[in-house]
C-alpha positions as CSV (number, residue, x, y, z in Angstrom):
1,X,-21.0,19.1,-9.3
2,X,-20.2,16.3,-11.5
3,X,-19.3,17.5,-15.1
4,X,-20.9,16.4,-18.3
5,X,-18.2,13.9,-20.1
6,X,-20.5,12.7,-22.5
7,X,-19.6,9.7,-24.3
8,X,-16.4,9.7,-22.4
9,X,-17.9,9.1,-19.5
10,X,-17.5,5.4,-18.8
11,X,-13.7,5.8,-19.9
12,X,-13.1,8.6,-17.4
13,X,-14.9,6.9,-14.0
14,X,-13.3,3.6,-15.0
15,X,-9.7,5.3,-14.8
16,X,-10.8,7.0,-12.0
17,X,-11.4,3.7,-10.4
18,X,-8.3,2.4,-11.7
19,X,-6.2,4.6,-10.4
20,X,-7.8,4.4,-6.7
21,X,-7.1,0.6,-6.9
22,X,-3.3,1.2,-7.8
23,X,-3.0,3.8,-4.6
24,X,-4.9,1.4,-2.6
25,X,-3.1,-1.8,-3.5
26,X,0.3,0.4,-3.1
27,X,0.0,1.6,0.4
28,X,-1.7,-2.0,1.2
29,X,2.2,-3.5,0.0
30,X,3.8,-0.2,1.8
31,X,2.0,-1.3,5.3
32,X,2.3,-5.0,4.7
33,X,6.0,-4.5,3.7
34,X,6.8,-2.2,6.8
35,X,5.0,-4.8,8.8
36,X,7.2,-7.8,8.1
37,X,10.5,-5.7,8.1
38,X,9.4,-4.5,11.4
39,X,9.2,-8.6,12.5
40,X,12.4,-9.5,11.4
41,X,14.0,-6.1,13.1
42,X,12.8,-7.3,15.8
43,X,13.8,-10.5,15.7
44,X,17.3,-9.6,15.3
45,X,17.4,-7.5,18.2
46,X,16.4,-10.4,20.1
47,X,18.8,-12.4,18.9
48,X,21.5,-9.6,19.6
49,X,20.5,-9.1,23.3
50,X,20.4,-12.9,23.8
51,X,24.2,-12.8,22.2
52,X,25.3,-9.9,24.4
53,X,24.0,-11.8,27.7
């Protein structure tokens, strides 16, 4: 299943890892960033319905 890289071998699974790290730490900031605009949305619909009463 797992092909024979040869001496390449530590190069290749280290990118591999790499790479899984940079998707992971980017939806990690996409959730966290949705998160906290999803707060302050909030926030300001609060403040608007406390304007409009």
């Amino acid at each position: 299943m797992i092909p024979d890289l040869g001496k390449y071998a530590g190069a290749v699974m280290w990118s591999y890892v790499a790479s899984l790290a940079l998707i992971l730490g980017f939806v990690a900031l996409s959730l966290w960033q949705a998160r906290r605009m999803k707060r302050a949305l909030d926030e300001v619909e609060q403040r608007q319905e406390k304007a409009d009463a």
